[in-house]
TORZA-577012 format. One line per 8 residues: number of its first residue (from 1); their letters; for each residue x, y, z of C-alpha. Coordinates in steps of 0.1 Angstrom, whole numbers. Last residue first. Example, Ala and Ser with C-alpha at 12.3 -4.5 7.8 and 13.67 -1.06 7.14 Angstrom:
2
2> sa> 137:-11:71 ~ 123:-45:78
//
This chain:
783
783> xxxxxxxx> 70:-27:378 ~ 86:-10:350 ~ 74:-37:325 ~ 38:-23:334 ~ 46:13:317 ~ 55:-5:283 ~ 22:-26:285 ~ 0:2:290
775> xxxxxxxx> 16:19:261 ~ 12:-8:236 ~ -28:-12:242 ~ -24:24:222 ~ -4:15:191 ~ 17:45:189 ~ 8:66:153 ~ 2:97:181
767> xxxxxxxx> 41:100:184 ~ 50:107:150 ~ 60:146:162 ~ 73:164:130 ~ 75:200:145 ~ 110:195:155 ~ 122:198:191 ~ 151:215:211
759> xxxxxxxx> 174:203:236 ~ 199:227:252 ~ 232:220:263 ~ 248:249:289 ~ 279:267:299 ~ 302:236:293 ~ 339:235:301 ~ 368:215:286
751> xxxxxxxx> 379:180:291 ~ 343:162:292 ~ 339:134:309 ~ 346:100:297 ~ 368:87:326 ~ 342:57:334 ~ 326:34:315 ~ 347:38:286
743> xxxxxxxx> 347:55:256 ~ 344:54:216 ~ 319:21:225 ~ 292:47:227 ~ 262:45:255 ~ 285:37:278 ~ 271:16:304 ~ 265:40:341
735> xxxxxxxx> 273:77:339 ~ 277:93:305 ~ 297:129:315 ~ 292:165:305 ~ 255:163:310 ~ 238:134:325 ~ 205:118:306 ~ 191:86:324
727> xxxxxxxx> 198:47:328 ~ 169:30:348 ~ 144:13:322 ~ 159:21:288 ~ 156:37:259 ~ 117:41:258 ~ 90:40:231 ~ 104:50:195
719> xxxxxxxx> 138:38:197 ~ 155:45:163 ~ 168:32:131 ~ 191:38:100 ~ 211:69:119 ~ 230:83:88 ~ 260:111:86 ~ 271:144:85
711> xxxxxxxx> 304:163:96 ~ 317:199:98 ~ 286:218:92 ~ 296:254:101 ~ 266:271:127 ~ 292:279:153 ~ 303:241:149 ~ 284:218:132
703> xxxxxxxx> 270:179:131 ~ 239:168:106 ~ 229:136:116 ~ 202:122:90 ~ 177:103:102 ~ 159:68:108 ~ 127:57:114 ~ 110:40:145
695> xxxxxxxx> 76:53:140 ~ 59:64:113 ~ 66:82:80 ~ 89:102:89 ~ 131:106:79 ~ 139:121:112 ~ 165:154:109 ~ 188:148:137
687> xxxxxxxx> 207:182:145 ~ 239:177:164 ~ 255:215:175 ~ 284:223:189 ~ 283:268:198 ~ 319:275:204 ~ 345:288:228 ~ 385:285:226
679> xxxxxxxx> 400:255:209 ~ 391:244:177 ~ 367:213:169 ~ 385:187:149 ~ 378:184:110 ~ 358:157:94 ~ 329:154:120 ~ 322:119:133
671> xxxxxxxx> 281:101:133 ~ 283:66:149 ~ 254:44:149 ~ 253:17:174 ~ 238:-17:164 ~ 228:-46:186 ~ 232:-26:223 ~ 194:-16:216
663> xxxxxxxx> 196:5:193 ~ 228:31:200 ~ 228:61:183 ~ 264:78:185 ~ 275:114:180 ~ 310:128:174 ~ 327:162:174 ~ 371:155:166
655> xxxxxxxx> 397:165:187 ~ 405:130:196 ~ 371:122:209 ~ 336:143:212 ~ 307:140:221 ~ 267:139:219 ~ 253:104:230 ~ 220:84:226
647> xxxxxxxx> 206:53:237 ~ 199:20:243 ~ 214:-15:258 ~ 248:3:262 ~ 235:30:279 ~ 211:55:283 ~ 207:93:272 ~ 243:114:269
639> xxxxxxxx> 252:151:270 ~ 287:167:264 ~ 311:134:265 ~ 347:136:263 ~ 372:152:243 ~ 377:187:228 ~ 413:198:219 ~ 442:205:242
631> xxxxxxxx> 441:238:237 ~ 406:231:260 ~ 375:238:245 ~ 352:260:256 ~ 314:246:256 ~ 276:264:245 ~ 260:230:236 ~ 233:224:212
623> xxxxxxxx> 211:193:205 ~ 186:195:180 ~ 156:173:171 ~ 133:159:146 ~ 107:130:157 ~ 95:96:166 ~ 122:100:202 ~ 130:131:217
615> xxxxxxxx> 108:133:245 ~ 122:162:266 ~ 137:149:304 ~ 121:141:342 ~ 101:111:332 ~ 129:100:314 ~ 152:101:343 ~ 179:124:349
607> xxxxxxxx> 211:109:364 ~ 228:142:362 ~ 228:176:363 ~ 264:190:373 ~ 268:212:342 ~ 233:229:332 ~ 206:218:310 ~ 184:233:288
599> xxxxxxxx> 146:219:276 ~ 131:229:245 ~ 95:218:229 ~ 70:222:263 ~ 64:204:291 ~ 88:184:315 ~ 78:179:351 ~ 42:164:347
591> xxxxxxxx> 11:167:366 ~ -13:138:372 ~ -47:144:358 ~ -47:108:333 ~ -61:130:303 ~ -27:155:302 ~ -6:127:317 ~ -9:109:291
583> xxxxxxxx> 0:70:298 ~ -32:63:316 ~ -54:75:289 ~ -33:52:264 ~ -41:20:286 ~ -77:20:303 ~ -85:-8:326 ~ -97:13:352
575> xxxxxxxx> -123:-1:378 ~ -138:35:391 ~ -134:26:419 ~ -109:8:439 ~ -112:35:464 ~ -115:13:498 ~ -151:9:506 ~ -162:12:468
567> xxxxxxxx> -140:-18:458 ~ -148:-38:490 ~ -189:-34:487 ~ -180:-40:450 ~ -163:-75:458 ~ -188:-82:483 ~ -219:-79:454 ~ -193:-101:432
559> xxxxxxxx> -189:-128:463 ~ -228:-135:471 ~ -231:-141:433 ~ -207:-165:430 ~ -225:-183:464 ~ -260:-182:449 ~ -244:-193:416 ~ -228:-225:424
551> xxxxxxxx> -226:-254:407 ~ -217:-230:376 ~ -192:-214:392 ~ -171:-241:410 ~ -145:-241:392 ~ -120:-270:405 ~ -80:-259:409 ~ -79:-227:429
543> xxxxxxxx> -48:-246:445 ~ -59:-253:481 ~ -90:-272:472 ~ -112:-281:502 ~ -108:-248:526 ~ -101:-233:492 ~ -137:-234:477 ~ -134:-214:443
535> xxxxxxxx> -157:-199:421 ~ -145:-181:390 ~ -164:-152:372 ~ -159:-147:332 ~ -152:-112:323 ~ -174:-93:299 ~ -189:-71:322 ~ -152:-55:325
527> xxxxxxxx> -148:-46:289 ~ -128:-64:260 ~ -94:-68:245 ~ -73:-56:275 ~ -39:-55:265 ~ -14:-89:261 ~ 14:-103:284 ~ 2:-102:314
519> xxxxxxxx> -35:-119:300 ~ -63:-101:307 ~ -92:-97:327 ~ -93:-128:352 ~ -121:-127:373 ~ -121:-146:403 ~ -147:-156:433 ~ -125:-168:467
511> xxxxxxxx> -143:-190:494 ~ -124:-200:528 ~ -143:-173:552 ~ -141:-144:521 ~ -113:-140:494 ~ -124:-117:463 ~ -110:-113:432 ~ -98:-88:407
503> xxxxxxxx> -81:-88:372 ~ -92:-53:360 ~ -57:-32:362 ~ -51:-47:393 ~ -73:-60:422 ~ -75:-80:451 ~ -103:-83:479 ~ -95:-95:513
495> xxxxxxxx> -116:-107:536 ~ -114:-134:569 ~ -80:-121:586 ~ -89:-135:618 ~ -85:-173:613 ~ -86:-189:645 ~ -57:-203:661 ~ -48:-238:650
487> xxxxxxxx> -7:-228:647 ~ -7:-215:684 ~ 24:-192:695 ~ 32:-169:668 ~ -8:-171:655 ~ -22:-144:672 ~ 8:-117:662 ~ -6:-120:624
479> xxxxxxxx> -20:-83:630 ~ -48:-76:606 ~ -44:-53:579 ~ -66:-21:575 ~ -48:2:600 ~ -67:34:610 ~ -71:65:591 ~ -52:91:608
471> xxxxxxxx> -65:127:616 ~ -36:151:611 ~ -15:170:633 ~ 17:157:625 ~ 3:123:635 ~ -32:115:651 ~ -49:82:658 ~ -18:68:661
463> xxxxxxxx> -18:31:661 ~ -6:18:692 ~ 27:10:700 ~ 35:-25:719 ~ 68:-29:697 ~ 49:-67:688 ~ 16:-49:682 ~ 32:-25:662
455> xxxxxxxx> 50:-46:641 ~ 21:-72:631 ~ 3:-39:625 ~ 26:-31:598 ~ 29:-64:583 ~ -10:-74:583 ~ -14:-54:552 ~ 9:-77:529
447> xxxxxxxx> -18:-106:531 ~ -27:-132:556 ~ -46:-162:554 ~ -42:-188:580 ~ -18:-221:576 ~ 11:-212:599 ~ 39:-241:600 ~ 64:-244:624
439> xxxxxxxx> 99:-245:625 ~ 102:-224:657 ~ 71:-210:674 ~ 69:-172:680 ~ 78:-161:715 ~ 94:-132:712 ~ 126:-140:719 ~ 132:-158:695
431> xxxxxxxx> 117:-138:665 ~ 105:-154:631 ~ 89:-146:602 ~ 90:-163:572 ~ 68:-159:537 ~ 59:-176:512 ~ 41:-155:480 ~ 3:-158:473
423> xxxxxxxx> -8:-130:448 ~ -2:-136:411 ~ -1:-177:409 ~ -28:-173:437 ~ -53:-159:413 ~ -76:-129:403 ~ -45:-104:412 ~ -30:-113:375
415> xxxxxxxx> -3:-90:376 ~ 23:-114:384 ~ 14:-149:375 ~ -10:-176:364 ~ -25:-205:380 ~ -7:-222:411 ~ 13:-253:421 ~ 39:-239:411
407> xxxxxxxx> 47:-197:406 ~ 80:-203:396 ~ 70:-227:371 ~ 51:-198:356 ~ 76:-175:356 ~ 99:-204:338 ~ 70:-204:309 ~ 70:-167:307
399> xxxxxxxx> 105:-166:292 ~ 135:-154:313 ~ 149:-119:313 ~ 177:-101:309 ~ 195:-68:302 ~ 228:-84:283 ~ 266:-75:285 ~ 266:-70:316
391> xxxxxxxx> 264:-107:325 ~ 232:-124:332 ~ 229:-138:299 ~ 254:-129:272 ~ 269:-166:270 ~ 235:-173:256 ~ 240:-149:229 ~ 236:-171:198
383> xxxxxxxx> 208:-188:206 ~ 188:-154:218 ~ 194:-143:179 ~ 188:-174:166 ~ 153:-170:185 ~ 149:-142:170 ~ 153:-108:187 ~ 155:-81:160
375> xxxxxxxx> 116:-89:155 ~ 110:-82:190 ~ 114:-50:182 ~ 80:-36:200 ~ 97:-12:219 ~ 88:-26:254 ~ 100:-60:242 ~ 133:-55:224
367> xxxxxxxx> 139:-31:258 ~ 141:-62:279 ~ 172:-70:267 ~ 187:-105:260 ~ 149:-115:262 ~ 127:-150:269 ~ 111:-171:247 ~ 77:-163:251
359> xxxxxxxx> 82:-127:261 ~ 102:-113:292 ~ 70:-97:317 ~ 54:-132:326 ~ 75:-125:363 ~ 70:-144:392 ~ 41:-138:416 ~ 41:-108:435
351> xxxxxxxx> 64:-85:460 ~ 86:-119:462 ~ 99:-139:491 ~ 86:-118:523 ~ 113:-125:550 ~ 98:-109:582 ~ 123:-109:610 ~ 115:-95:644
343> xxxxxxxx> 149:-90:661 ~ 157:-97:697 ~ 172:-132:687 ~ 192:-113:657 ~ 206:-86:680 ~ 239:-97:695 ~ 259:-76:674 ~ 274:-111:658
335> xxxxxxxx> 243:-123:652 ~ 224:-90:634 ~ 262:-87:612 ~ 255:-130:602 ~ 217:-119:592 ~ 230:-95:572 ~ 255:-121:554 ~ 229:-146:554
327> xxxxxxxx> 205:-119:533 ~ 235:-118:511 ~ 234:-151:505 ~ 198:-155:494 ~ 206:-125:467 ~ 231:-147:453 ~ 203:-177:455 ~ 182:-161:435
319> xxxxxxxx> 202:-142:413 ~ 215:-182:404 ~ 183:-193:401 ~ 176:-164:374 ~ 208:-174:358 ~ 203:-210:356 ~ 166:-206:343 ~ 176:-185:313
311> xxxxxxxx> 205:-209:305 ~ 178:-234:306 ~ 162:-213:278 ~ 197:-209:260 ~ 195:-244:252 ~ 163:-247:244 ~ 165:-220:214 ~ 173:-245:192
303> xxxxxxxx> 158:-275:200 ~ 124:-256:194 ~ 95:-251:223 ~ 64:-268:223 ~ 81:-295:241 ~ 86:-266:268 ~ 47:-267:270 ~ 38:-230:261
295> xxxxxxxx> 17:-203:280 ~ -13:-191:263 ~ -41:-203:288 ~ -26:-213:325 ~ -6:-250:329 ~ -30:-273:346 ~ -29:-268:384 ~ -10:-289:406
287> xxxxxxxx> -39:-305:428 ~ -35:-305:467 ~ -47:-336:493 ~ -11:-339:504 ~ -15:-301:516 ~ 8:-275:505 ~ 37:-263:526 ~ 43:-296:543
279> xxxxxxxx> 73:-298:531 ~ 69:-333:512 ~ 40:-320:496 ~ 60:-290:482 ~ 85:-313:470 ~ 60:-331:447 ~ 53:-298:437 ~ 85:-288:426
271> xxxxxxxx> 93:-318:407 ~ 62:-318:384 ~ 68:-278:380 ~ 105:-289:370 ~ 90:-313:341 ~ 69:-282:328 ~ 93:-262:330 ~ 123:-276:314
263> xxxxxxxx> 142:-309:317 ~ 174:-287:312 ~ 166:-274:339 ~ 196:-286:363 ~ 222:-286:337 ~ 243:-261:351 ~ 230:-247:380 ~ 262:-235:402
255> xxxxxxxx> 272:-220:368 ~ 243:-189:375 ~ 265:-183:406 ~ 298:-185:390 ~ 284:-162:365 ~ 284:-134:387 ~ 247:-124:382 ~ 222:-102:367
247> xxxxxxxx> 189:-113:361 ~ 175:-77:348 ~ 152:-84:357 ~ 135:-86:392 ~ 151:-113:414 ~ 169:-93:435 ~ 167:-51:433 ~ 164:-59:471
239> xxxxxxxx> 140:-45:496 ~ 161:-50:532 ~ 137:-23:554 ~ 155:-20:585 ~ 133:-7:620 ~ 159:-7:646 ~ 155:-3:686 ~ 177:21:704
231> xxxxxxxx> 199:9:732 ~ 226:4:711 ~ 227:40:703 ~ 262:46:687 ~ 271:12:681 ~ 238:0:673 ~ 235:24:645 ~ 268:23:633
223> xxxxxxxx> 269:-13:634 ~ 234:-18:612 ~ 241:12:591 ~ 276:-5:579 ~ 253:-38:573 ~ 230:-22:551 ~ 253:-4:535 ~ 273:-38:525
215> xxxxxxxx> 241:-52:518 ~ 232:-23:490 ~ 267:-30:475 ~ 266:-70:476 ~ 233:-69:457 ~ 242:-37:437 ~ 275:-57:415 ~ 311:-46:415
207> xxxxxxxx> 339:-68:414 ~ 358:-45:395 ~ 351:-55:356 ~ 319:-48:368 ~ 327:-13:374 ~ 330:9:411 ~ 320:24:442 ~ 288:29:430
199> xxxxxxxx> 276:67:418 ~ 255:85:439 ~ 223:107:433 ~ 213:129:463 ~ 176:126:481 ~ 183:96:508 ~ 217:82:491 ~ 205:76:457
191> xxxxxxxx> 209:50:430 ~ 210:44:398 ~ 230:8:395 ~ 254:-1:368 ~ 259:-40:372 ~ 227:-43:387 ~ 206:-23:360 ~ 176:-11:378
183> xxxxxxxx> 141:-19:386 ~ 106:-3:392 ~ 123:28:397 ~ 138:46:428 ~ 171:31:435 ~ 191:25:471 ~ 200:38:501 ~ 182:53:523
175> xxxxxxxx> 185:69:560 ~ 157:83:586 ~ 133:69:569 ~ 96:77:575 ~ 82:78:541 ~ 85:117:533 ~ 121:123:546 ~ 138:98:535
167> xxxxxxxx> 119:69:515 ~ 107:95:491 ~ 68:107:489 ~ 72:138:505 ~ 104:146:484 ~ 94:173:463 ~ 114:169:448 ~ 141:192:429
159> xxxxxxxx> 165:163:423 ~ 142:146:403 ~ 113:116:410 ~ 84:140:419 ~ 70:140:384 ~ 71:101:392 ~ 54:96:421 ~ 80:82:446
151> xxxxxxxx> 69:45:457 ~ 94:26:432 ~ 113:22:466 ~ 143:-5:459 ~ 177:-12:478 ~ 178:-3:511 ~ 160:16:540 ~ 163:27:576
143> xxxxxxxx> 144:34:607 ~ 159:42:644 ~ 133:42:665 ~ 117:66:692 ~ 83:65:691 ~ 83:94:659 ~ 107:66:643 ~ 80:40:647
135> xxxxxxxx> 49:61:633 ~ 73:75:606 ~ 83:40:597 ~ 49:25:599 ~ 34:52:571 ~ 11:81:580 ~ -25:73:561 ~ -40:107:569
127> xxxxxxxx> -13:124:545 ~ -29:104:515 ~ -3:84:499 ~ -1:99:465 ~ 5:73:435 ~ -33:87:421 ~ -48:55:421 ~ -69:48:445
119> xxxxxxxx> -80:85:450 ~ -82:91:407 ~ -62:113:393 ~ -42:90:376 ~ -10:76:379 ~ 3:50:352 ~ 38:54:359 ~ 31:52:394
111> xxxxxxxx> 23:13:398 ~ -8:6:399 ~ -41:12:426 ~ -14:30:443 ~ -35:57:460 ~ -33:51:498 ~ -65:36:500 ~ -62:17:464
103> xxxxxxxx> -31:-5:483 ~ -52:-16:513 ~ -37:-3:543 ~ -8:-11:570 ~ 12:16:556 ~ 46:4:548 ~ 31:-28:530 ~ 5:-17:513
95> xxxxxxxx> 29:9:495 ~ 50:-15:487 ~ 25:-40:474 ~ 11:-14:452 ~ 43:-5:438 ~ 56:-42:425 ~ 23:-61:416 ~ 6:-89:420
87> xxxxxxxx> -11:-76:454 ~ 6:-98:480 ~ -5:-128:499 ~ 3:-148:527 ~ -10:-184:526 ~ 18:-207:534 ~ 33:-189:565 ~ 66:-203:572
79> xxxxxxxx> 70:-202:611 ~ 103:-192:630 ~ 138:-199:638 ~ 141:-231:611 ~ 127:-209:590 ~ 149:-180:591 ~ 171:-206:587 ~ 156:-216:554
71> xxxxxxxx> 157:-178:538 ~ 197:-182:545 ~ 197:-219:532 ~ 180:-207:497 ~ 184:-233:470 ~ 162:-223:438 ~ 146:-253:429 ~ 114:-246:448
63> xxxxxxxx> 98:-266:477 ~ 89:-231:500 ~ 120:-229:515 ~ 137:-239:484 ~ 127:-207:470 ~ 112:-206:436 ~ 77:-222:438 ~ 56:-193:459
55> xxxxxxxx> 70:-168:430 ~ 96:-144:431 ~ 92:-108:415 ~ 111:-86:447 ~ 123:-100:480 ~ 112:-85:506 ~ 129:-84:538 ~ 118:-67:568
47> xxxxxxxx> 144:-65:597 ~ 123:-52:633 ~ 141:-47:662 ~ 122:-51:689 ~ 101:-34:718 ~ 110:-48:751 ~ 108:-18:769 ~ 81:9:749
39> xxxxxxxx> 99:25:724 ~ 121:55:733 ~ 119:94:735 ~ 148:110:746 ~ 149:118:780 ~ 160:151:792 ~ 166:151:832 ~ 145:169:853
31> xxxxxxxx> 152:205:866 ~ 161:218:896 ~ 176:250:909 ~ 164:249:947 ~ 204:251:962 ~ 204:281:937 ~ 234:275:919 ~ 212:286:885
23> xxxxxxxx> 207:319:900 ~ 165:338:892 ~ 150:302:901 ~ 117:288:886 ~ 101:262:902 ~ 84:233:888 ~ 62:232:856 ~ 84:221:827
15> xxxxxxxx> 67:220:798 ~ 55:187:783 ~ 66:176:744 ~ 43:164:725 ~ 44:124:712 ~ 48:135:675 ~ 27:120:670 ~ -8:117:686
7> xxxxxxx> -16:82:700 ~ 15:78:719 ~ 11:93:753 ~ 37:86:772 ~ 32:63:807 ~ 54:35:794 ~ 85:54:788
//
């Protein structure tokens, strides 16, 4: 298949020009054989593995705590690169790394809840920017994806598409399996199988947990695939849900880490970085960076809540190293398929630095942050539940001051693209038989953009220069294929600029200047020509560590005029550090699914985000339901929003109408009718009149049947920002945590039949009284 032309995809298809005969048992009847398309010989498999919000320090393979001996014999098969970088956040990194381009130049200049119209930051990859799995699948490979996306622009996250800008079709993958938000609850998944939602196979209570699940598919694919066509190269894309929060983990995994941070962070940055030395992954010469502005010193901290802080720790290490196994177990199915040696590996341990997204000291449920209810979550409060953590009866997340430990010897964290603490994550590659160097060390800078070509040059594809008839725009990464066999090979990526949601930087020939424009915990508090400029020379100081700004203008100054020669070359302008513009869609230009004051809903929809469904929340509402009832009597849930850690449910059970409010899995509300519902068909109505007067109020539950009130009752407070990251409205059934503790998990639909449930809005929308910084920093907890 050498001779095809493979610059315009799809590679056409030639017409047969031989000799036509009028009997097919014409002794001249003659026509070649078909011949599927294939890579050219010797092209790999390809298993990309990216690991999501893990910092350079974690991994053990990189000098962490965290014990990874799955991520380590990748290792010991190839080269650890020690400066690879991402773009400090989740989307953006995605994208650049499935495309091969800068993450503004195929519109994710953030992550796609806060899509504007804007070229670099729109969420839509431009159609002359093909992605590396189309380009490998159109040359004959198999492609396939698992676990996370949070690519899919989100008006175009429902079951009506369209789904250009899904994994499968629009991305490239042939198969996927997996969830489409920023994160997900790992006990009670939402996931798809390509396009159609899915339900996992079971509860907590029965074994079940997504890491094992998404491997387990991953695996299955993997023998299928090379079963069935094992002369067919595979390109796997292994994205875990792993270590994002929520830190969910069987406890015996957490428990394997008893004790071992009780020092806390600032002791187990010490120890990390001494190991780092050791390792080789950081130069002897190399300074561990003071700890970054606003972050506490864990003596700061009170003996109270310290205890449940190292629980934090345990658990997240734990995820770690749970996820770490099941990368071994994949790695096992490549061995014993005889593949792994022929397989290009890229293990890419975190999509950006560690995580300063769970509050100062930490969070039982993420959702006390986003809602600005952190005032429910005292520190007794996190004292008392520290048995909660990591099991499903919490939605977890450790305290910034771990994050940055994670992120040792560097400054700062995810989101902050100024500095290494945001940016630089280890990474592995390795492939046997392909000549890359085993258990060495590669020191040249690289970043997430030098994946796809890194592929292509080692399948020996070129880059299209047309695909599906349009015009590409060529690769802006550099392939890392240069250094495989020759650890002093000169540098060739030699630019790079960084940016997200105003903290930039540039990286040029061994210099980076920084500008750090807020914190990741706080909004922006003042413009962009306010921002102090760093200067740093990292050919002699590795860590960012010595400011070099004021000795040094000429060069500073050299640095900000690249920066906006970058910026303009590759649609980072306009710089946008706006908040409440970005989180209407109205003023941002994106379009939205949902408009209007009433939404209905039919039997069958389900797992409906809240991107995708009416914004009930900071006002009055109705919920109606046109339903027959069984003789029987009416059981089981009509409508529900959320879970168990936030939400909402309309339903009924023993006979009797019910709805619950759930805040925040502390309190749950529960309105019941006095009388049952009758059999035969009725109009069940819940109206919830808000009692105003700002945001987060309570109401009064007014509950009826064909217009007669048959119950009434009190919510005392609401949610007024979001209910919960992944869980999502489903009608005739609550899919996921219960939102009500009336019913189970599973078995709560509804007995009798439903014609349709139909939302409808008050006029007493408290909505604009949001703070607007607020809304920024709700959408960037999704990452």
């Amino acid at each position: 298949m050498s001779d095809l032309q493979r610059s315009s995809l799809p590679i056409p298809d030639l017409a047969y020009t031989g000799t036509v005969t009028y009997d097919a048992t014409d002794p001249d009847t003659a026509f070649p054989p078909i011949t599927p398309v294939r890579p050219p010989l010797g092209a790999p498999n390809v298993l990309v593995i990216l690991i999501d919000d893990t910092g350079f320090g974690a991994s053990s393979a990189f000098g962490g705590p965290v014990q990874t001996p799955n991520f380590e014999r990748v290792a010991d098969a190839g080269l650890k690169y020690t400066r690879f970088h991402t773009t400090a956040l989740c989307s953006p990194t995605r994208a650049a790394l499935l495309s091969g381009r800068n993450h503004h130049t195929v519109g994710m200049g953030g992550i796609t809840e806060i899509a504007t119209s804007a070229p670099g930051y729109s969420s839509v990859r431009p159609n002359n920017c093909a992605p590396l799995a189309e380009t490998l699948k159109l040359n004959g490979y198999n492609t396939a994806q698992f676990g996370k996306c949070h690519e899919v622009p989100v008006w175009q996250a429902s079951a009506i598409g369209p789904f250009s800008g899904w994994p499968s079709p629009g991305n490239g993958f042939e198969h996927f399996y997996g969830f489409l938000g920023g994160e997900t609850n790992q006990w009670y998944p939402a996931l798809y199988e390509n396009t159609t939602p899915v339900e996992p196979w079971g509860t907590p209570e029965e074994g079940y947990h997504f890491m094992g699940d998404m491997t387990d598919k991953a695996i299955a694919w993997a023998r299928e695939q090379k079963t069935l066509a094992p002369d067919v190269p595979s390109f796997v894309y292994f994205a875990p849900g792993a270590t994002h929060a929520p830190h969910h983990v069987p406890a015996e995994w957490a428990d394997k880490y008893k004790g071992q941070f009780d020092q806390g962070w600032d002791e187990v940055r010490k120890e990390t970085f001494a190991r780092q030395i050791e390792l080789g992954v950081i130069p002897a010469d190399a300074v561990l960076t003071e700890r970054s502005a606003g972050i506490p010193a864990w003596e700061e901290m009170s003996d109270l809540i310290k205890p449940a802080l190292a629980r934090q720790m345990e658990v997240y290490a734990g995820f770690l190293d749970y996820a770490d196994h099941h990368v071994g177990l994949l790695l096992d199915a490549y061995e014993e398929l005889g593949i792994l040696d022929d397989t290009l590996v890229f293990v890419i341990i975190g999509d950006n630095g560690a995580s300063a997204e769970g509050s100062m000291h930490g969070t039982t449920n993420e959702a006390f942050t986003i809602n600005h209810m952190n005032e429910l979550e005292t520190e007794e409060f996190v004292a008392e539940h520290i048995d909660d953590i990591g099991t499903p009866r919490s939605y977890n997340h450790y305290a910034v001051g771990w994050a940055h430990a994670m992120d040792t010897p560097y400054q700062w964290t995810k989101q902050v693209a100024s500095h290494w603490g945001g940016t630089r994550n280890g990474t592995i590659v390795s492939w046997p038989n392909g000549g890359v160097e085993q258990g060495g060390i590669r020191n040249q800078f690289t970043h997430v953009i030098d994946v796809a070509p890194t592929v292509l040059a080692a399948a020996g594809i070129p880059e299209p220069s047309s695909v599906n008839g349009v015009t590409q725009r060529p690769y802006e990464g550099t392939p890392l294929n240069y250094t495989f066999d020759d650890a002093e090979a000169e540098e060739q990526h030699t630019t790079q600029y960084f940016e997200m949601v105003g903290n930039r930087a540039i990286y040029h020939k061994g210099w980076t200047a920084v500008a750090k424009h807020k914190d990741p915990w706080a909004g922006s508090t003042h413009g962009l020509d306010d921002d102090v400029w760093e200067l740093y020379d990292v050919e002699h100081d590795w860590t960012q560590s010595h400011d070099l700004a004021a000795a040094e203008p000429e060069k500073l100054a050299h640095l900000q005029r690249l920066f906006l020669i970058q910026a303009a070359r590759f649609n980072v302008l306009p710089l946008d550090i706006r908040s409440a513009e970005r989180m209407n869609p109205d003023i941002a230009g994106r379009p939205q699914l949902v408009t209007g004051t009433s939404q209905k809903f039919y039997p069958g929809m389900k797992r409906l985000s809240e991107n995708t469904t009416i914004n009930i929340k900071n006002k009055s509402w109705t919920v109606s339901a046109r339903v027959a009832v069984a003789d029987a009597g009416a059981e089981g849930v009509l409508i529900a929003q959320g879970g168990a850690y936030g939400g909402w449910s309309f339903y009924a059970t023993g006979g009797k109408l019910a709805f619950a409010y759930n805040l925040l899995g502390i309190d749950v509300d529960i309105v019941h009718s006095t009388s049952p519902v009758p059999a035969g068909e009725h109009d069940l109505r819940a109206h919830f009149a808000y009692d105003g007067g700002g945001l987060a109020k309570g109401g009064t539950v007014t509950l009826s049947v064909d217009d007669e009130q048959i119950g009434e009752g009190r919510v005392h407070k609401t949610i007024p920002f979001q209910f919960t990251f992944d869980e999502t409205v489903d009608v005739g059934v609550d899919l996921a945590s219960p939102v009500s503790p009336e019913y189970e998990a599973s078995n709560n639909a509804f007995t009798g039949s439903i014609e349709w449930v139909r939302i409808d809005l008050g006029d007493d929308d408290h909505s604009h009284l949001i703070d607007d910084e607020h809304k920024l920093a709700v959408a960037m907890l999704k990452q």
